[in-house]
C-alpha positions in Angstrom: 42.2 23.5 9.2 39.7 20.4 10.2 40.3 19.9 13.9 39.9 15.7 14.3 37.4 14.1 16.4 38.6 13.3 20.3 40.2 10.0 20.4 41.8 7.7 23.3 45.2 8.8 23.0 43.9 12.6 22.5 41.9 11.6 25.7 44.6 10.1 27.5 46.5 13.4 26.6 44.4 15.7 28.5 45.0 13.2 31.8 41.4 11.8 31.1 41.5 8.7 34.3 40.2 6.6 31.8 42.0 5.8 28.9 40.3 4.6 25.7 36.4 6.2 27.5 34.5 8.7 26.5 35.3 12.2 27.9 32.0 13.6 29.5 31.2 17.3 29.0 32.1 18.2 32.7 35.2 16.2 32.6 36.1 18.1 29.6 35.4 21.4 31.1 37.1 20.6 34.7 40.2 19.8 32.6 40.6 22.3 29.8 40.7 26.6 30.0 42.6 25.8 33.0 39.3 24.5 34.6 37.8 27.7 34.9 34.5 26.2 33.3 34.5 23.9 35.9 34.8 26.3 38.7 31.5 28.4 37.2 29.9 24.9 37.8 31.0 24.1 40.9 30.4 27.7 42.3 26.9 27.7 40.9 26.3 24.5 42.5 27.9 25.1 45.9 25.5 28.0 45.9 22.6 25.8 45.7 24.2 23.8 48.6 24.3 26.5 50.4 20.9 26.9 50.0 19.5 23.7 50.7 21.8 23.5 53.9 22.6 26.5 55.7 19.3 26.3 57.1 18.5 23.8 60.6 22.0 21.7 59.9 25.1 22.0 61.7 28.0 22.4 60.6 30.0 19.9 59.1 26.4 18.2 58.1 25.9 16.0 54.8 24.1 17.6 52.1 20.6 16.8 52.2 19.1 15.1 48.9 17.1 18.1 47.4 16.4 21.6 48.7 13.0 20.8 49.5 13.9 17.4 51.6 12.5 18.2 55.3 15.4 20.0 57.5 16.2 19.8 60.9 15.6 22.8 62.8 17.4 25.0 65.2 15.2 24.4 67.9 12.3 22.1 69.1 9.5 23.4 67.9 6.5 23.6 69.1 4.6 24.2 65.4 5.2 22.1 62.3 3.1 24.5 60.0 1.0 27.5 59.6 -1.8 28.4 57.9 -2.1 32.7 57.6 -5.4 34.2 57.6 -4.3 37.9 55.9 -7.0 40.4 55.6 -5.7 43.0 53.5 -6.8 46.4 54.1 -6.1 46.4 57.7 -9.1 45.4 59.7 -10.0 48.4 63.0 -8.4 47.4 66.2 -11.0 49.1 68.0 -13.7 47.4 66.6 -12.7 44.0 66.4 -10.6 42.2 69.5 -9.9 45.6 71.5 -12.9 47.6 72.9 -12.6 51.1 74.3 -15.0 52.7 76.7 -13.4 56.3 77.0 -13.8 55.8 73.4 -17.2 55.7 73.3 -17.8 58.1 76.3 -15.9 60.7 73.7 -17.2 60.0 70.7 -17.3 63.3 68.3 -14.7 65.3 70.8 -11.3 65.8 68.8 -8.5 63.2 69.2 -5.8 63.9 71.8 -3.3 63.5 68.9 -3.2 65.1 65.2 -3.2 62.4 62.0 -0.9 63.2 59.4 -0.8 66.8 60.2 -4.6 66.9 60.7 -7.1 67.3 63.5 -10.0 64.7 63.9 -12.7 64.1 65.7 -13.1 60.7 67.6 -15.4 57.6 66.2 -16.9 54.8 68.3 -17.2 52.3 67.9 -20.9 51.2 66.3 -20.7 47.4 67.3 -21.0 46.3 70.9 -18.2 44.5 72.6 -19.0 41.0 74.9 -17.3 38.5 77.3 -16.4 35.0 76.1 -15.0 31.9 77.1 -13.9 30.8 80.1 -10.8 33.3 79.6 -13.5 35.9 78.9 -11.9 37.6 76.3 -13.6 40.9 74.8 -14.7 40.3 71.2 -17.2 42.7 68.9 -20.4 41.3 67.7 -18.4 41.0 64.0 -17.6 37.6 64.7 -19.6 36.0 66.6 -18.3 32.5 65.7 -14.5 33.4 66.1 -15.4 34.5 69.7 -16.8 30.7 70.4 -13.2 30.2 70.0 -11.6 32.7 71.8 -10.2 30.2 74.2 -7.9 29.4 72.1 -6.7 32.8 70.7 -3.7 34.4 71.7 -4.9 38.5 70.9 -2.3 40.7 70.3 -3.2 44.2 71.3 0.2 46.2 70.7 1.2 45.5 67.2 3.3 48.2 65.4 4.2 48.6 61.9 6.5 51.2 59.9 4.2 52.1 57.1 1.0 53.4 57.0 0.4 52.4 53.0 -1.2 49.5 51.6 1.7 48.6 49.4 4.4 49.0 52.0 2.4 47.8 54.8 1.4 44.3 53.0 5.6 43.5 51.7 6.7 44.7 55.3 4.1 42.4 56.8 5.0 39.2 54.0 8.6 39.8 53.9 9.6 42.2 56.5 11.1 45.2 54.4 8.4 47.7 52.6 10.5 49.1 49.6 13.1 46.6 48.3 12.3 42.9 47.0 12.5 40.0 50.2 11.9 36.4 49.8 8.2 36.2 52.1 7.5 34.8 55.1 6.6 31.4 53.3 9.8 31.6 51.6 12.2 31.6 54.3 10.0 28.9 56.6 10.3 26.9 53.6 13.8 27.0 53.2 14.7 26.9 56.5 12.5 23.4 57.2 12.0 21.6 54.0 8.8 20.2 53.7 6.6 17.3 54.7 5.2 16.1 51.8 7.8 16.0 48.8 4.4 15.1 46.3 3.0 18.5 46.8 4.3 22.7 47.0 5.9 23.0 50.4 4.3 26.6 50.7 0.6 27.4 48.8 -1.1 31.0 48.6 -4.6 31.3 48.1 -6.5 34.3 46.9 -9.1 34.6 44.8 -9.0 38.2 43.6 -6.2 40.7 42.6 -3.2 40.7 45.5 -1.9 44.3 46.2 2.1 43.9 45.0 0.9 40.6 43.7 3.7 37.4 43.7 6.1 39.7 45.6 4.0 38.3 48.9 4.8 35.3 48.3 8.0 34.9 46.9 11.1 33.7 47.0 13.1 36.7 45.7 16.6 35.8 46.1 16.3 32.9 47.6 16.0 30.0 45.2 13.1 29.8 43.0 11.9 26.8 44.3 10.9 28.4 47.7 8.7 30.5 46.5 4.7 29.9 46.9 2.8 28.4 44.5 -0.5 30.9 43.9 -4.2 29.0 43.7 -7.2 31.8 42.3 -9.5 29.5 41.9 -9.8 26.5 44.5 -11.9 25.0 42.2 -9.5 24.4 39.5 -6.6 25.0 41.9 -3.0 24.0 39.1 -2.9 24.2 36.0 -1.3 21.4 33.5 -1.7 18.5 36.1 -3.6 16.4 33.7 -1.0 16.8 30.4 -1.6 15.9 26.9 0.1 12.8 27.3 -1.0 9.4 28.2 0.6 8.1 31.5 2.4 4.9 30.1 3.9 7.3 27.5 5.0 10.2 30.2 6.6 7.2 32.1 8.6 5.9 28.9 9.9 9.7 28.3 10.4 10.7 32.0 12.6 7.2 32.3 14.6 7.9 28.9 15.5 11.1 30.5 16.8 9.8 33.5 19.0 7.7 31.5 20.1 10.4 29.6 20.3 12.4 33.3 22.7 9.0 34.6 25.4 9.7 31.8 25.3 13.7 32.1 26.1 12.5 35.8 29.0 10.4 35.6 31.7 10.7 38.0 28.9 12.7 40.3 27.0 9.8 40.9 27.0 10.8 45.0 26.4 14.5 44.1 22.9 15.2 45.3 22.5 18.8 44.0 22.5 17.2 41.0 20.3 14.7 41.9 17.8 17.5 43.4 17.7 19.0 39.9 16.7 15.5 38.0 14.1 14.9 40.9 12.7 17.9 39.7 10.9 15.7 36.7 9.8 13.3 39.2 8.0 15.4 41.5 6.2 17.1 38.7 4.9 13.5 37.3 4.1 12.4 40.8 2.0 15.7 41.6 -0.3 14.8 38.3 -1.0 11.7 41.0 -1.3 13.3 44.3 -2.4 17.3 44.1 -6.0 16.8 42.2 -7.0 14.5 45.4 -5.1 17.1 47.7 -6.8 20.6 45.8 -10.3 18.7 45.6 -13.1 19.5 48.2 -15.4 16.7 46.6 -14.5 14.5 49.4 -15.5 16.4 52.2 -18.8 15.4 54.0 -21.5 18.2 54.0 -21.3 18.3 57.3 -17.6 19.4 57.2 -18.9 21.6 54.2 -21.3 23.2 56.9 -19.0 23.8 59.7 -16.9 26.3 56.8 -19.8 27.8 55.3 -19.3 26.3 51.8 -23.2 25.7 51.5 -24.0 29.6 52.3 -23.1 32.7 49.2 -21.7 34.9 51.8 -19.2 32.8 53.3 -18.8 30.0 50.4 -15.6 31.7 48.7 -13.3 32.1 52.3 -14.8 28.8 53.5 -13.4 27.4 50.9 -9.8 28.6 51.2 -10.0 27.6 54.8 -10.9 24.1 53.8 -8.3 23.7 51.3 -5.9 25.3 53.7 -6.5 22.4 56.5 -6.8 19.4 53.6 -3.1 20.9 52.5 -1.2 21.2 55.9 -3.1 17.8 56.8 -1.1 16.4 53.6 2.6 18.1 54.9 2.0 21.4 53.3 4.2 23.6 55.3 2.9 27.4 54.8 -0.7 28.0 53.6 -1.0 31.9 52.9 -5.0 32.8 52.5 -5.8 36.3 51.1 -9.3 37.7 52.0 -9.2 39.9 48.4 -13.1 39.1 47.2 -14.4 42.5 46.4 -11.1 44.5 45.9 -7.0 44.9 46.6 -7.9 46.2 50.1 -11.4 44.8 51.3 -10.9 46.0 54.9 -9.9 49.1 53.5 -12.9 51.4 54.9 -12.2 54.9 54.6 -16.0 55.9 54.7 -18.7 53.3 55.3 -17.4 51.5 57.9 -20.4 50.0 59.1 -20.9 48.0 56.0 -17.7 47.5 55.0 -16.7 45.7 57.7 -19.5 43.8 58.4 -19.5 42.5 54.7 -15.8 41.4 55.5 -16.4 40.1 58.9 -20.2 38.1 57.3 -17.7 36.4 54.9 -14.7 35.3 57.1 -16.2 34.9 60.7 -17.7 31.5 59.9 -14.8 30.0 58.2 -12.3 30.6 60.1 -14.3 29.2 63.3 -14.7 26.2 61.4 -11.2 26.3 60.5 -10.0 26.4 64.0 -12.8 23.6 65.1 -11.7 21.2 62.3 -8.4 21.6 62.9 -8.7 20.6 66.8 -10.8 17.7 66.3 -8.6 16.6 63.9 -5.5 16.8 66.5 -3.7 19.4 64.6 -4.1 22.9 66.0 -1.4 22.0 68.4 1.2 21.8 66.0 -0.4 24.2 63.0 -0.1 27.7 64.1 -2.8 30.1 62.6 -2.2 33.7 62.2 -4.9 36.5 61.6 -4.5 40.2 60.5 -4.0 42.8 58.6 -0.8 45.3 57.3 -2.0 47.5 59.8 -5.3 48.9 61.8 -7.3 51.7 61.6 -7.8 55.3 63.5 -9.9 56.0 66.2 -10.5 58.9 64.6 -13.5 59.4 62.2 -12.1 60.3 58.6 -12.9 63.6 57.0 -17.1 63.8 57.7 -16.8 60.6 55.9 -17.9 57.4 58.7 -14.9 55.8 57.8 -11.1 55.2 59.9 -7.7 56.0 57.9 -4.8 53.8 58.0 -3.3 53.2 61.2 0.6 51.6 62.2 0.8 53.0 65.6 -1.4 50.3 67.7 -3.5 47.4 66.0 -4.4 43.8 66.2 -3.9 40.7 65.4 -3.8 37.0 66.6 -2.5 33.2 67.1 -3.8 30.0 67.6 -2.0 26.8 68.1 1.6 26.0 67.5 2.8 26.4 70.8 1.0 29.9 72.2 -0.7 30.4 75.0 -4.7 30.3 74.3 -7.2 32.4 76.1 -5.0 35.5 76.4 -4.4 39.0 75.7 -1.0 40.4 75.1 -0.4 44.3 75.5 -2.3 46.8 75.1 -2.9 50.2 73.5 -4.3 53.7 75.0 -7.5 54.1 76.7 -8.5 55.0 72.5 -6.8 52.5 70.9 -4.0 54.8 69.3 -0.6 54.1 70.3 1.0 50.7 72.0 1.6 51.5 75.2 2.5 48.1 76.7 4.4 45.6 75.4 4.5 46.8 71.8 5.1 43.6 69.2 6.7 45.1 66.2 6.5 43.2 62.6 9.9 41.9 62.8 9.2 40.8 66.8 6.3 38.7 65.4 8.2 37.3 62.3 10.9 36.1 64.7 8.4 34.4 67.5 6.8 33.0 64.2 10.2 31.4 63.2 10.9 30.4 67.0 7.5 28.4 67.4 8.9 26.6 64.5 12.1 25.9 65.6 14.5 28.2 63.7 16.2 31.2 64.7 15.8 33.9 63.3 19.2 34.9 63.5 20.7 31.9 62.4 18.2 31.5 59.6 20.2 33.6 57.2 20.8 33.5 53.2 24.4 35.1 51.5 23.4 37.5 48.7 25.0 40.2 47.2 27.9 39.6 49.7 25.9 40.2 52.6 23.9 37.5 55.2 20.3 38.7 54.8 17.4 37.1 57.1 13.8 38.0 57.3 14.1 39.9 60.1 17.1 42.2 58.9 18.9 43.1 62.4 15.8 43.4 64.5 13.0 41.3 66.3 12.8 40.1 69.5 11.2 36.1 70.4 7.9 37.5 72.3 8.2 34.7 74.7 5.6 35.6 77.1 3.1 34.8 74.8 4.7 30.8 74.2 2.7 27.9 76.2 
């Protein structure tokens, strides 16, 4: 039998409001199977509200135009951005930012404590340790130019972790849980705050070689894709597709037939900015063809400013570079920067034997860029509100490895530290035994960091929470604790 076309009295059957119009393809769907089509709309949709609201709004708040549209935040905060500096492979407490004497005094005598079942003999430290700034904060002769800067670093002595492998030490560190998939770090600051600049990725990674666990560092897992952080290999050819095949004029003729075509799929939504947030989409793709290639470029910088990162030296040009990209992006609104330190390797730090070299290969190609980082970003006026974060998973043992010169993975006491964005400069915050192998005062836990990194920028972490699965997930699970000593 031929069903007949849909007319105006067939219309004005099925209670269409306007008799003798065209029935859209929602309309049709809110009004026929009993609406149940329509509900599977609306419930995807009110999901995606959720998303772009539950975050810094309280309740009873109007949607906000698009999930990426800046947020307000739980708190005042005293950071707007951050830019992390990770160093994959966990970089040795002991010979970095916390020196110990009785370690040296015992070098070769076994440890007081067995490692992984094992009895070792203890390792010194082979680089000398030195006063600086007027705080006079101890810093190795690794980094030399980081330690011009120490008044400004908050060093973080007593940091404790729950796993003492790469791959579970690097997604507990991004995203707070080491076996199951999280949305990272990024992630969740991005969809708790929106960003500042709707022309360009709210949250950017940056790593030139292979990432241990790769995107799962920086994504958005549950949360909704467009969270997630958009990865940059190559800073010199940082996106791909931002010129197109097609000529502007032309892109502007289909982009504009589209949002016609967008206006009659919307009718009888017309206020509906989820919706809306989906055809914006198109427009912040054309409009980053415009604005990223300035944004991603470095041909603008002075070679002066090239200097002060290390971009005109081989040992230091491939980090200096992230770090200048990472302050031209938070300069443009870019809310998260995430640089990985991954030339050479997964796990550069990683020094199991060798440690001499290793880590003065590491420390050669990072110690210069991120000093100029930190200087460029103060002159400029915007340390204050960008908070910058160094580190690794985890540290290292004081214990030699095997007869190899090397240090084994270590969770039980490392380091790592802040600048800007609210914390105290100048400082040193707990502390570990007299060899550097357990916290012993003040011990900062990766979920206590995660939620003073999300307090500095005015959320909550308890607040900041995401339904899924029928449960209210947040980054820090049911833990963490605001280390507020540490806050200016």
């Amino acid at each position: 039998m031929e069903i007949p076309p849909f007319s105006a009295p067939r219309l004005a059957s099925l209670g269409h409001p306007m008799m003798g119009h065209p029935m859209t393809r929602r309309q049709l769907l809110q009004r026929t199977g009993g609406g149940f089509g329509g509900l599977a709309l609306a419930a995807l949709l009110a999901d995606e509200s959720a998303a772009a609201n539950e975050a810094g709004l309280t309740a009873g708040a109007a949607p906000v135009p698009a999930p990426m549209s800046a947020k307000r935040p739980h708190l005042t905060p005293r950071a707007k951005r951050v830019i992390f500096l990770f160093m994959p492979g966990g970089p040795s407490q002991v010979d970095t930012f916390d020196p110990k004497p009785q370690l040296t005094r015992d070098d070769g005598k076994p440890a007081p404590k067995l490692y992984l079942g094992q009895q070792r003999n203890l390792l010194a430290s082979p680089w000398k340790f030195q006063r600086y700034g007027e705080s006079g904060l101890d810093v190795s002769e690794l980094f030399p130019h980081v330690a011009q800067r120490v008044d400004d670093l908050c060093v973080i002595r007593s940091m404790v972790t729950d796993d003492p492998n790469h791959p579970g030490g690097c997604l507990l560190m991004h995203t707070g849980e080491r076996v199951s998939s999280r949305p990272s770090l990024g992630a969740w600051v991005n969809y708790g705050l929106g960003s500042e600049n709707r022309n360009l990725p709210g949250f950017v990674a940056i790593g030139p070689g292979p990432i241990i666990e790769g995107a799962r560092q920086y994504g958005a897992s549950f949360l909704p894709a467009t969270y997630q952080g958009t990865f940059v290999s190559n800073p010199d050819q940082p996106l791909k597709n931002l010129s197109g095949t097609v000529a502007r004029d032309r892109q502007r003729q289909e982009l504009n037939a589209l949002s016609q075509l967008n206006e009659l799929h919307r009718i009888g939504r017309a206020d509906d900015s989820r919706l809306s947030a989906r055809i914006d989409s198109f427009e912040l793709a054309y409009r980053m063809q415009t604005t990223a290639p300035e944004a991603f470029s470095l041909a603008g910088e002075t070679a002066e400013t090239g200097k002060l990162y290390g971009v005109d030296q081989p040992q230091t040009e491939i980090f200096g570079k992230q770090c200048l990209l990472a302050r031209r992006l938070v300069e443009r609104g870019v809310r998260f920067v995430q640089l990985y330190h991954t030339t050479g390797g997964f796990q550069p730090w990683d020094q199991h034997s060798d440690l001499k070299g290793g880590h003065e290969k590491n420390a050669l190609a990072t110690d210069l860029p991120i000093a100029g980082l930190l200087q460029d970003l103060k002159q400029r006026g915007l340390l204050d509100e960008t908070l910058v974060i160094w580190g690794g998973e985890f540290g290292r043992t004081p214990a030699r490895e095997g007869a190899a010169n090397g240090r084994d993975h270590h969770p039980f006491g490392f380091t790592m530290w802040m600048a800007g964005g609210g914390v105290k400069g100048g400082m040193a915050y707990g502390a570990t035994d007299e060899y550097g192998w357990d916290a012993v005062e003040n011990p900062v836990h990766v979920h206590d960091l995660h939620a003073t990194i999300l307090h500095l920028l005015g959320l909550d972490h308890e607040l900041l929470t995401y339904r899924f699965a029928g449960r209210d997930f947040r980054l820090t699970d049911v833990y963490g604790d605001v280390v507020k000593s540490i806050i200016a």
